[in-house]
C-alpha positions as CSV (number, residue, x, y, z in Angstrom):
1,X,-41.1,3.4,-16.2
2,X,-44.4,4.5,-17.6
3,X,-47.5,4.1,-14.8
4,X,-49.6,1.1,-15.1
5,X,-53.1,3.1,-16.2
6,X,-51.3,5.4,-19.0
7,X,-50.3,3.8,-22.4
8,X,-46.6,3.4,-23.2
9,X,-45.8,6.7,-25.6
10,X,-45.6,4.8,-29.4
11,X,-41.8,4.4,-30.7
12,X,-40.4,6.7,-32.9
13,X,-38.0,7.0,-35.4
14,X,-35.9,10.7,-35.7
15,X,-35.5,11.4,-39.3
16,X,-31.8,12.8,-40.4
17,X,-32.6,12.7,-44.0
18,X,-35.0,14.7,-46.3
19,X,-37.3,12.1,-46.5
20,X,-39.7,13.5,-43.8
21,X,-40.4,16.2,-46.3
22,X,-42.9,13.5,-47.9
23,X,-45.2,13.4,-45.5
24,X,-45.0,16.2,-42.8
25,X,-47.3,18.9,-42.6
26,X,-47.2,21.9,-45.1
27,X,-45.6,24.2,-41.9
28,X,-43.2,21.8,-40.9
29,X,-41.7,21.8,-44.8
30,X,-42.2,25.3,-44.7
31,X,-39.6,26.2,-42.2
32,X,-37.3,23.5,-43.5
33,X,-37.3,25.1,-46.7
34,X,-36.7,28.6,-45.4
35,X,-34.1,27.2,-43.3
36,X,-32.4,25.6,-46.3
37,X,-32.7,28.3,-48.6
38,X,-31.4,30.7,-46.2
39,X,-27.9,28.6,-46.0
40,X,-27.0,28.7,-49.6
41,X,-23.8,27.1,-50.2
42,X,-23.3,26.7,-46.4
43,X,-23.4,23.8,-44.0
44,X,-25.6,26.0,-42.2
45,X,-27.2,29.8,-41.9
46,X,-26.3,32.6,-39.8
47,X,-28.7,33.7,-36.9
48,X,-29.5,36.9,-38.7
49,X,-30.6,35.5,-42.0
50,X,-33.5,34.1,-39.9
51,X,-36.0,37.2,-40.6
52,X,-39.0,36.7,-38.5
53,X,-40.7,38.7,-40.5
54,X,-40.5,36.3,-43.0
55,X,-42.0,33.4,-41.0
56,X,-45.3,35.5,-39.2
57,X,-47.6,32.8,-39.0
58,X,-45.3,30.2,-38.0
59,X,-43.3,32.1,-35.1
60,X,-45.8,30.7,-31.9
61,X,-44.0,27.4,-32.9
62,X,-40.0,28.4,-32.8
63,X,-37.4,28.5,-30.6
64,X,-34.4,29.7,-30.5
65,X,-31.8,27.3,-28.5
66,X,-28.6,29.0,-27.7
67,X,-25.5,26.4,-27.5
68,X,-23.1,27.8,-25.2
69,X,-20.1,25.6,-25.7
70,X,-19.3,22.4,-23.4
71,X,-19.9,20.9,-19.9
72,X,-17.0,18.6,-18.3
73,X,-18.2,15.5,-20.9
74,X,-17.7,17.4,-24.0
75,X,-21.8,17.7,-24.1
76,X,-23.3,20.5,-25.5
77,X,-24.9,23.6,-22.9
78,X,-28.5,24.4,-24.1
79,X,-30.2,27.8,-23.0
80,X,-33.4,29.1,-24.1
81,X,-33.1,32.5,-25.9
82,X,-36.2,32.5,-27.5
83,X,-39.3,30.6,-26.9
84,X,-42.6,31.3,-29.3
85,X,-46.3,32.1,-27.6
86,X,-47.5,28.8,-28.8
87,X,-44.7,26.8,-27.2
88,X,-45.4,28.8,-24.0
89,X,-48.9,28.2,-23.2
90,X,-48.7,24.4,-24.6
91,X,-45.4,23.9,-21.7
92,X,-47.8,26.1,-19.2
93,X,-44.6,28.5,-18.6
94,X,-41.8,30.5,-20.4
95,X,-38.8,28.5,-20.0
96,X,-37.0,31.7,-21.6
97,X,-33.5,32.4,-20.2
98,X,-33.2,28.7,-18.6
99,X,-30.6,26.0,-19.5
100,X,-32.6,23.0,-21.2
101,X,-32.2,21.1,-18.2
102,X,-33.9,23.4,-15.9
103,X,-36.9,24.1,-18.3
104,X,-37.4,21.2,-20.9
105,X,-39.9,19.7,-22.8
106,X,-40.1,16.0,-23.7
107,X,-40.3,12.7,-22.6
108,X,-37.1,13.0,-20.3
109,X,-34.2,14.7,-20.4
110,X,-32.0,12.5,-21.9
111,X,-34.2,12.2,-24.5
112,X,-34.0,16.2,-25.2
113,X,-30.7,16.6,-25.0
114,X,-29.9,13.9,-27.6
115,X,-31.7,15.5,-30.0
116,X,-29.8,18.6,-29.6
117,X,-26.2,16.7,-29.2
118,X,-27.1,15.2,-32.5
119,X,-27.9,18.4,-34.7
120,X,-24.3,19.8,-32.8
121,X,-22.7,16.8,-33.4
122,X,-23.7,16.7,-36.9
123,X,-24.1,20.1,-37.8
124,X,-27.0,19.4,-39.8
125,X,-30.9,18.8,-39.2
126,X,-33.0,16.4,-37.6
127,X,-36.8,15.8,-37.7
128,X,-38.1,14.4,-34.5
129,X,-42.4,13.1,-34.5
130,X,-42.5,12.3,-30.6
131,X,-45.5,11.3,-28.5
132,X,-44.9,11.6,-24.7
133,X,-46.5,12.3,-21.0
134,X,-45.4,15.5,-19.7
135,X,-43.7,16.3,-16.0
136,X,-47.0,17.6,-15.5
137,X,-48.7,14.4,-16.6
138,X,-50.3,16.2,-20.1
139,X,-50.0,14.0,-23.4
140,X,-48.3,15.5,-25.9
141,X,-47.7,14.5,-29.7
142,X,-45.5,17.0,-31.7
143,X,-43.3,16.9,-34.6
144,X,-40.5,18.9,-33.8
145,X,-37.7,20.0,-36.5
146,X,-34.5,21.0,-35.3
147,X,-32.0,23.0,-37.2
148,X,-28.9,24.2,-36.8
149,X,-27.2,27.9,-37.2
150,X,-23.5,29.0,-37.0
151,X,-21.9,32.4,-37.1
152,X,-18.4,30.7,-38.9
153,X,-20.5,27.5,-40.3
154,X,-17.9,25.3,-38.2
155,X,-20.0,25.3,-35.1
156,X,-23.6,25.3,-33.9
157,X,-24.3,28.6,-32.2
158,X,-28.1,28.5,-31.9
159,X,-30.4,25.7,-33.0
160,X,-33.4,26.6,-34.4
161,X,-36.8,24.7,-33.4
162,X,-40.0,24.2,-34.8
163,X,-42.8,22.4,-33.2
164,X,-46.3,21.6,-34.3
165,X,-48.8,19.3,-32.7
166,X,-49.5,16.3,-34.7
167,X,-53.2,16.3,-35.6
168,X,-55.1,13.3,-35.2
């Protein structure tokens, strides 16, 4: 339940398709493309073909989830491996090294954690524009793209994240 004196977050719609590519921001399509072209013929890349060096400017946005196989309900275990300057200071903390549940981002954890089931569930990408109120009571709007990587392209290893704030 939202309080009374702050405004609902608006609904959203996560994207699954390349349509988002129309009209998200010139980073956002950046790092899809990389992503993409990076895979090849696969369902999805391999941690190391993600160079950062190849992706300077766009590295305080990413994160680097890693999926470390399954709790008692067949649901995914997130951990934070990597977690970009720009994601640090807009969550006020480094959640580096937590589980998701411990140190997420979002407008509850259910929420987070869907996103996450669905790109291992799916082995494939999802593009999430989200408005929400923080734990901390901070209003966020992001577009957040989530991609997945695999070391046998069977299985999510890692998802790769990118955030950017939407601009008004």
């Amino acid at each position: 339940m939202y309080d009374q004196r702050r405004p609902a977050p608006p609904k959203r719609r996560t994207i699954t398709d390349r349509s988002f590519l129309r009209t998200c921001p010139d980073g956002i399509a950046a790092i899809f493309r990389y992503w993409d072209g990076k895979r090849g013929q696969r369902a999805m890349p391999r941690r190391r073909d993600i160079d950062p060096l190849d992706i300077p400017g766009h590295l305080p946005g990413v994160l680097i989830i890693d999926v470390e196989g399954e709790d008692d309900r067949g649901r995914g275990i997130y951990r934070y491996r990597l977690v970009g300057t720009g994601k640090v200071e807009a969550r006020g903390g480094d959640p580096t090294g937590s589980t998701v549940e411990e140190g997420f981002c979002g407008p509850n954890l259910e929420d987070v954690l869907a996103c996450y089931e669905m790109v291992r569930q799916r082995r494939s990408f999802l593009y999430d524009p989200v408005a929400y109120w923080t734990r901390d009571g901070r209003w966020r709007d992001d577009l957040t793209l989530f991609l997945p990587l695999s070391e046998d392209d069977r299985t999510v290893s890692q998802i790769f994240v990118y955030t950017e704030p939407r601009t008004p």
